[in-house]
Backbone as numpy.savetxt, mean C-alpha at the origin, in Angstrom:
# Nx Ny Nz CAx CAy CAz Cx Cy Cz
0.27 -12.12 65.91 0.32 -11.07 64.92 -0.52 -9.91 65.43
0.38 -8.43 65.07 -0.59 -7.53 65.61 -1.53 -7.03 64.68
-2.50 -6.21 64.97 -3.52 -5.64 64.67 -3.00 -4.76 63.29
-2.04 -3.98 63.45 -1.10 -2.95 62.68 -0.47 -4.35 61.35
0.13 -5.29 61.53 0.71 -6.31 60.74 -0.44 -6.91 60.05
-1.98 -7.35 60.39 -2.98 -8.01 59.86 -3.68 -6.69 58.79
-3.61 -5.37 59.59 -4.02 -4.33 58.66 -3.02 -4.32 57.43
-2.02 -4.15 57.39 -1.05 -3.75 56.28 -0.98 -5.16 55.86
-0.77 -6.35 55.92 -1.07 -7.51 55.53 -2.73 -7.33 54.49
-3.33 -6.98 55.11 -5.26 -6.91 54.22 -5.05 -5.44 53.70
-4.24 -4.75 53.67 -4.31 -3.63 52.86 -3.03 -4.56 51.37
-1.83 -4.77 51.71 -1.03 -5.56 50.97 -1.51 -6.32 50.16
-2.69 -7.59 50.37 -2.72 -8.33 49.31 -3.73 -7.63 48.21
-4.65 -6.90 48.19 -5.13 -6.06 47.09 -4.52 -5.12 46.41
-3.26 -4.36 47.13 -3.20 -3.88 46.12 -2.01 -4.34 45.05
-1.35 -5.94 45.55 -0.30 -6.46 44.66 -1.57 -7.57 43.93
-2.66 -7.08 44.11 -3.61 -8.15 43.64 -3.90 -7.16 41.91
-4.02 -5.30 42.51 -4.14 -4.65 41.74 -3.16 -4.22 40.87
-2.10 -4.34 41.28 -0.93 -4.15 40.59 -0.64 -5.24 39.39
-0.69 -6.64 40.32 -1.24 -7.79 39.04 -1.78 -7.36 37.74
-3.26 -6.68 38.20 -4.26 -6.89 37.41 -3.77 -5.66 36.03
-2.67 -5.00 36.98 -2.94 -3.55 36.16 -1.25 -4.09 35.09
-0.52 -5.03 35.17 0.32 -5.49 34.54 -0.21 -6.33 33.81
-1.15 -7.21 34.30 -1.77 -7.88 32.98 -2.63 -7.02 31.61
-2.60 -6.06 32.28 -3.50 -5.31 31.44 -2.82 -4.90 30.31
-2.08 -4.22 31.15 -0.94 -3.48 30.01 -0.20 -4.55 29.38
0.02 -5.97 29.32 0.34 -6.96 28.26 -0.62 -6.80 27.51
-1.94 -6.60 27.49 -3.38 -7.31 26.73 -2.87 -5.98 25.64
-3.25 -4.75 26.19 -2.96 -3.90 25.84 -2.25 -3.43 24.27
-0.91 -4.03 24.95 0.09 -4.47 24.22 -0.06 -5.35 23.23
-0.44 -5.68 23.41 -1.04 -7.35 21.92 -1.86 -6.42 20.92
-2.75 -5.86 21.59 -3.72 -4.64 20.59 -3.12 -3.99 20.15
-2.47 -3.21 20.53 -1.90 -1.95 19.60 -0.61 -2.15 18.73
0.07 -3.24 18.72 0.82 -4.27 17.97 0.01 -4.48 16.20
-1.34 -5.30 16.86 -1.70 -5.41 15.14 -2.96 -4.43 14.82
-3.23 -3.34 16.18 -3.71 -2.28 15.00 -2.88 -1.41 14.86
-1.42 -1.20 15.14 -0.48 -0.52 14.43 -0.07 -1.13 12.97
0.09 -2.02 12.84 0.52 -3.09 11.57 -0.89 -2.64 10.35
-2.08 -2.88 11.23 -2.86 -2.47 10.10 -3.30 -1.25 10.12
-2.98 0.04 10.84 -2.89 1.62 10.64 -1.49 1.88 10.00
-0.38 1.69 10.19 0.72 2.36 9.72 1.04 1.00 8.47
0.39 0.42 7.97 1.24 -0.14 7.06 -0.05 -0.58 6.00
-0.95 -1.54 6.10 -2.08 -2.28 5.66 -3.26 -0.69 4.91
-3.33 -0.31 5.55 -4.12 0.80 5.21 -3.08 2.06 4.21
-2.39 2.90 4.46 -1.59 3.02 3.67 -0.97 2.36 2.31
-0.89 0.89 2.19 -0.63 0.50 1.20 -1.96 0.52 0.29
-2.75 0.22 0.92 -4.53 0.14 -0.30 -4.34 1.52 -0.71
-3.85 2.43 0.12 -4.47 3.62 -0.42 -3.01 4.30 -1.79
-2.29 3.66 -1.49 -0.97 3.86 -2.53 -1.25 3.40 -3.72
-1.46 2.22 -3.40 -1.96 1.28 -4.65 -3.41 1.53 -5.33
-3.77 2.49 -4.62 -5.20 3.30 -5.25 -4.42 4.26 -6.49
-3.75 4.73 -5.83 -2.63 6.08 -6.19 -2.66 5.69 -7.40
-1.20 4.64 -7.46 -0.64 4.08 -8.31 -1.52 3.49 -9.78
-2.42 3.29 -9.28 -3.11 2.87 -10.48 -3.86 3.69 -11.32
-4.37 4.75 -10.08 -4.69 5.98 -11.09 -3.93 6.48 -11.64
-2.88 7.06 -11.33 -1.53 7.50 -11.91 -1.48 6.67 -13.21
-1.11 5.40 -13.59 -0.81 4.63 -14.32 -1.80 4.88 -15.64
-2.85 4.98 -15.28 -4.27 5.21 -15.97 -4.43 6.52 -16.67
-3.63 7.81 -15.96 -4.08 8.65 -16.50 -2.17 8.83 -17.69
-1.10 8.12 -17.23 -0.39 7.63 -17.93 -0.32 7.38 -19.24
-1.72 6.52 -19.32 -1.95 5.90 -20.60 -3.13 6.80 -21.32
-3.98 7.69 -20.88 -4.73 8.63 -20.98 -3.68 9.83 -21.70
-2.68 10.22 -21.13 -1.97 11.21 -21.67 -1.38 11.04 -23.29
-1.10 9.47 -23.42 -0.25 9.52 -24.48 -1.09 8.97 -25.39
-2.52 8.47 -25.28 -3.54 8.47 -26.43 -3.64 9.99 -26.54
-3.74 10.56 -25.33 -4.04 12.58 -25.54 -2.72 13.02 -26.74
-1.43 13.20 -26.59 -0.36 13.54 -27.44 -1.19 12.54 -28.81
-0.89 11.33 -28.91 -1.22 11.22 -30.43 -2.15 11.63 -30.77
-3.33 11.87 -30.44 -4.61 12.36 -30.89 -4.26 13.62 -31.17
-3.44 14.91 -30.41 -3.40 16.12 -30.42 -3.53 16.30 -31.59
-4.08 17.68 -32.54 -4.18 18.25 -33.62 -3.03 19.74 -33.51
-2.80 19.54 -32.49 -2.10 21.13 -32.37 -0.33 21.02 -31.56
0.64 21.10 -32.31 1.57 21.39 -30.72 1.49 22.00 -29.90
0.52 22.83 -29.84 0.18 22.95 -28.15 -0.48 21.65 -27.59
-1.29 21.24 -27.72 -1.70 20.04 -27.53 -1.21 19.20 -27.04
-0.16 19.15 -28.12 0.83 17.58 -27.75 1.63 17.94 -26.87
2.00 19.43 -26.69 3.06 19.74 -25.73 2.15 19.49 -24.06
1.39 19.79 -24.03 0.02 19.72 -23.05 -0.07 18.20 -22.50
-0.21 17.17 -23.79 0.02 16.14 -23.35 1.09 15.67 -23.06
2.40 15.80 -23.11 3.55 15.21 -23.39 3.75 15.82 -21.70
3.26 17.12 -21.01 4.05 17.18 -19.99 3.51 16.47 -19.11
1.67 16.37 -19.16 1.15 15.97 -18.32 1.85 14.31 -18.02
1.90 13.79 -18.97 2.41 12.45 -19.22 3.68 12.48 -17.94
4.81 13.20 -18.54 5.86 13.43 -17.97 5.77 13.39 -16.58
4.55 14.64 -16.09 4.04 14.36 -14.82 3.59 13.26 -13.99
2.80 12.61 -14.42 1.97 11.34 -14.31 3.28 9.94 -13.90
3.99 10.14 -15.04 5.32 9.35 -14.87 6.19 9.60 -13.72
6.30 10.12 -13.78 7.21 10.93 -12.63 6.16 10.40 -11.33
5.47 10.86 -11.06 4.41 10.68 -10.26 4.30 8.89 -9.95
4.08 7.97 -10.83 4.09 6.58 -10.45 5.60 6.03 -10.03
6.59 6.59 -10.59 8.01 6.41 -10.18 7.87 6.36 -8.63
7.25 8.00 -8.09 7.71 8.14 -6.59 6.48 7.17 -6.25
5.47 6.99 -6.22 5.27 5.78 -5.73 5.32 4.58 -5.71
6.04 4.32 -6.44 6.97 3.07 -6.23 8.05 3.46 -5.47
8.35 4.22 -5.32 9.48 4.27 -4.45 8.98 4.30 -3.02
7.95 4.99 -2.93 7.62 5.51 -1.59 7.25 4.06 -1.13
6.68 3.63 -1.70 5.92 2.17 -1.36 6.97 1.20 -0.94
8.03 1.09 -1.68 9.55 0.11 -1.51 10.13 0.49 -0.12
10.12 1.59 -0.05 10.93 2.59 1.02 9.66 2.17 2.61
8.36 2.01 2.40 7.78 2.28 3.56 6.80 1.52 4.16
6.16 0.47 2.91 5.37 0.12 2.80 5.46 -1.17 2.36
5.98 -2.14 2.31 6.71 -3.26 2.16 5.63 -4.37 2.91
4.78 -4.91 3.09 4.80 -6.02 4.04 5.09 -7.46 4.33
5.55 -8.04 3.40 6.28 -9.69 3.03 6.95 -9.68 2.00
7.26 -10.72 2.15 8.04 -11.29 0.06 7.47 -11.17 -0.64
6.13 -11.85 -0.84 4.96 -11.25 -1.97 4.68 -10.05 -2.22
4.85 -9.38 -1.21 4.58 -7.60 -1.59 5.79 -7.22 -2.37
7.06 -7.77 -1.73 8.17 -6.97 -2.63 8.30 -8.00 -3.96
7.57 -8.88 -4.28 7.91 -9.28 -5.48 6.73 -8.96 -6.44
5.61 -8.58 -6.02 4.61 -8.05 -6.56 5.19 -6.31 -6.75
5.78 -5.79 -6.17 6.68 -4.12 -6.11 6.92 -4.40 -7.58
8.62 -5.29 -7.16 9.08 -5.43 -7.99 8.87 -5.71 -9.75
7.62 -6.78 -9.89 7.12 -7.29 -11.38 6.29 -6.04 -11.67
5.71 -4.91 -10.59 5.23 -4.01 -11.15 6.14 -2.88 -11.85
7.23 -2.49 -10.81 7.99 -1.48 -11.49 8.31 -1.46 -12.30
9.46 -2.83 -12.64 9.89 -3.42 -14.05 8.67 -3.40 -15.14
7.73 -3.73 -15.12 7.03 -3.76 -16.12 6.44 -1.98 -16.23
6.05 -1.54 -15.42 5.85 0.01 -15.26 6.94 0.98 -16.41
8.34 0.42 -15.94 9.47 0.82 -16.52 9.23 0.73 -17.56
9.23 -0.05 -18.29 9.48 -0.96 -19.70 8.29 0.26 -20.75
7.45 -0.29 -20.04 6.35 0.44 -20.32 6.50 1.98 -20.75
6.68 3.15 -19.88 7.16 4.41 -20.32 8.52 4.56 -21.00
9.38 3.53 -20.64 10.62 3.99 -21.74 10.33 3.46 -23.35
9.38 2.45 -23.15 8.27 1.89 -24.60 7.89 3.54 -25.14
6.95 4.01 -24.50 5.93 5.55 -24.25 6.88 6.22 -25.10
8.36 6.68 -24.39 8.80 7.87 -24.52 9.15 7.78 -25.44
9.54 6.16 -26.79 10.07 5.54 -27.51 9.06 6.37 -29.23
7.25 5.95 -28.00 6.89 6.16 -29.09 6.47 7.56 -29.52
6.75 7.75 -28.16 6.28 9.83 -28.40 7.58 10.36 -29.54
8.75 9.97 -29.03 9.60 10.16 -29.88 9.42 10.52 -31.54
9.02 8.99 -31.82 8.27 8.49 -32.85 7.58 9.55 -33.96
6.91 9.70 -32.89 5.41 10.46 -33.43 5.91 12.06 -33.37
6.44 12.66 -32.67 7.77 13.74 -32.80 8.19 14.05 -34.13
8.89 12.57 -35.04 9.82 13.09 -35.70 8.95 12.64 -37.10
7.79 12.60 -36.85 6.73 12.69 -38.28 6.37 11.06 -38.47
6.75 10.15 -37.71 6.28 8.78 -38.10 5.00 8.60 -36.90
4.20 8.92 -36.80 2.62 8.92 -36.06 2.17 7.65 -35.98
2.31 6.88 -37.34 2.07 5.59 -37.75 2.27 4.39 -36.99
3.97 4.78 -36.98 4.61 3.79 -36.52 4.47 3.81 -34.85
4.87 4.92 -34.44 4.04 5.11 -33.06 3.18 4.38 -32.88
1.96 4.56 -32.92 0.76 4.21 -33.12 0.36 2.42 -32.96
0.85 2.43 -34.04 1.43 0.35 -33.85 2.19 -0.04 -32.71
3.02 1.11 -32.42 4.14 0.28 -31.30 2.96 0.71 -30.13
2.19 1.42 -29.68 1.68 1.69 -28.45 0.46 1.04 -28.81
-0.37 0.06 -29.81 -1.47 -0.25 -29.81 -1.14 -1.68 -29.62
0.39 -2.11 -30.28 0.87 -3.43 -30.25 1.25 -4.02 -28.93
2.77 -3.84 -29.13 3.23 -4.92 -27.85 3.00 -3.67 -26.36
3.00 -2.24 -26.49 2.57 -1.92 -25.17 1.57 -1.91 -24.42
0.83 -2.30 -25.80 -0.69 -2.31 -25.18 -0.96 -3.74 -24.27
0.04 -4.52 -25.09 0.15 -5.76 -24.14 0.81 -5.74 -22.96
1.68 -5.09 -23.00 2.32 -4.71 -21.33 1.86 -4.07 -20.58
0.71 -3.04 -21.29 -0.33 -2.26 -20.17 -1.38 -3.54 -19.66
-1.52 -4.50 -20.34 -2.82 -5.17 -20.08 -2.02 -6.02 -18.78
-0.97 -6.38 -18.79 0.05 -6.87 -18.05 0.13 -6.31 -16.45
0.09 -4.95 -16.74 0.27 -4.24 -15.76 -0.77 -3.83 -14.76
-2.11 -3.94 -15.67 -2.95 -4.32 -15.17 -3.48 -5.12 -14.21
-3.21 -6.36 -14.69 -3.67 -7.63 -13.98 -2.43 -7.79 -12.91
-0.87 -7.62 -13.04 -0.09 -7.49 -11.88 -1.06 -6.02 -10.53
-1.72 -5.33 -11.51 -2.42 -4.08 -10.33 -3.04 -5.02 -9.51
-3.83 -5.55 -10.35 -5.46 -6.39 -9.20 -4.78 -7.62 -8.60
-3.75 -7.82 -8.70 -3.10 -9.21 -7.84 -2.65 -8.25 -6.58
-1.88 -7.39 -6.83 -1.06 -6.80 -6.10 -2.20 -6.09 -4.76
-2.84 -5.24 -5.43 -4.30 -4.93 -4.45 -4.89 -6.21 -3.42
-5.61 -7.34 -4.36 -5.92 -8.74 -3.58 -4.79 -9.02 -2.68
-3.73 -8.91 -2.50 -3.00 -9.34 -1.86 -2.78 -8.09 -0.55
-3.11 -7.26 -1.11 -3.06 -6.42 0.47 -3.98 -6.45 1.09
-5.20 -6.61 0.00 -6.31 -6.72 1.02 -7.02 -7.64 2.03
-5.98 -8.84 1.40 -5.74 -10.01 2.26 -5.16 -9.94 3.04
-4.30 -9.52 3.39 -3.70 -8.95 4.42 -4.12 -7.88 5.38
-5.15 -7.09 4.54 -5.80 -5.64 5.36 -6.85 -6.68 6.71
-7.29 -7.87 5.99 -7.92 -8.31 6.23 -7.84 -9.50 7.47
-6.67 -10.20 7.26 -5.96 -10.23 8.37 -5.50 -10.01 9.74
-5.10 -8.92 9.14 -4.72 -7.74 10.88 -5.76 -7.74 11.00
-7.20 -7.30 10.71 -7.76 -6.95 11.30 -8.91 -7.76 11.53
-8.58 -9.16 11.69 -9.53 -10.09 12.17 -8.50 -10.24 13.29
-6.93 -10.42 13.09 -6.53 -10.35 14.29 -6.24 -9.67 15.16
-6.83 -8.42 14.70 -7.42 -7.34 16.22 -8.35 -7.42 16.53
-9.46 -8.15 15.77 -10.39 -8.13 16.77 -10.36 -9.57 17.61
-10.25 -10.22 17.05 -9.22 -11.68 17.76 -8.80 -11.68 19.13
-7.94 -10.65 19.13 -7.04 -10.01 20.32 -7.88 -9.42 21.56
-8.97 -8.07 20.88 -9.73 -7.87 21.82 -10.43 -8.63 22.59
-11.06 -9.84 21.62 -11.92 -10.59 22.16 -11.39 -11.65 23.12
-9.86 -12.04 22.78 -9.38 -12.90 24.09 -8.84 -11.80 24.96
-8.26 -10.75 25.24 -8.12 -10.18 26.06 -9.14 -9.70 26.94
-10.36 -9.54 26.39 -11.75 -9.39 27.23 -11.82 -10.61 28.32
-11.81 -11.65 27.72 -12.00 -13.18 28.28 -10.93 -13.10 29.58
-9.91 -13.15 28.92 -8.88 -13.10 29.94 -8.65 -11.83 31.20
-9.15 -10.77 30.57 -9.57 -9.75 31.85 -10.51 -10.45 32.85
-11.53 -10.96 32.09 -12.30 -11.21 33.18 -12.47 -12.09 33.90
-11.35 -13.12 33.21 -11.39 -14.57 34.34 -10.39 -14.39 35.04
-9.17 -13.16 34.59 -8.29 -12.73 35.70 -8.89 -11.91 36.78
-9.87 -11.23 36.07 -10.65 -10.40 37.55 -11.39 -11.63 38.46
């Protein structure tokens, strides 16, 4: 063997040694940005929806104690839009959330027992604004202190399940990113 063949031979095996090293890398790599994408574009976003959503919901129920209380039709008109708003407002996030933000079966069936009951709930609302509209305040009053008040309390406790459950999940990804780093460290260096 010549001199020229032993050189390019000892130049050859480092750098398919480096080429190795630099393909293993970019697998490790790859494993990382897998589940901190999962918990940046999906896990984080949902806590912060479901932050949304509940305020929304809250000030929901804030608006339409505001309309019955009103003393003035301006008032009630004041409350009745904000309401309107607010509603409108938890709609699109439920939607946005269905549409983007999804992460298992439990999430979409936790979506789901929320919307439906969400639903029920403001077409209850608009039932009793109605109500209270056409001079019966009273009866209003009973129907939103009675059984909606029980479907708000409902909606409630579907909130704090629905939250626990992402954050179990927030929690998750991100033990298994750091998981990831920490065997990919290992494995860098017993591959180096």
């Amino acid at each position: 063997m010549t001199i020229a063949k032993r050189l390019i031979l000892l130049l050859a095996v480092p750098l398919a040694a480096l080429l190795c090293v630099g393909v293993f890398s970019r697998f490790q790599l790859s494993q990382i940005e897998t589940k901190s994408r999962f918990m940046a574009e999906k896990q984080i976003p949902s806590l912060a929806a479901l932050g949304s959503l509940s305020r929304n919901f809250a000030e929901v129920r804030v608006n339409v104690r505001s309309y019955l209380l009103a003393a003035s039709p301006t008032e009630q008109a004041a409350a009745k839009s904000a309401f309107d708003a607010s509603a409108a407002e938890v709609e699109r996030l439920l939607q946005q959330y269905g549409d983007h933000l999804v992460s298992d079966d439990q999430d979409r069936r936790l979506l789901d027992e929320y919307r439906a009951s969400s639903h029920d709930y403001i077409v209850g609302v608009r039932k009793g604004i109605a109500l209270a509209a056409s001079g019966h305040r009273d009866e209003a009053q009973a129907m939103l202190g009675g059984p909606l008040s029980d479907l708000a309390q409902r909606i409630g406790k579907a909130s704090t399940e629905w939250i626990k459950h992402n954050e179990a999940l927030a929690a998750i990804a991100g033990s298994g990113t750091i998981e990831a780093v920490t065997r990919s460290r290992w494995q860098m260096f017993l591959f180096n």
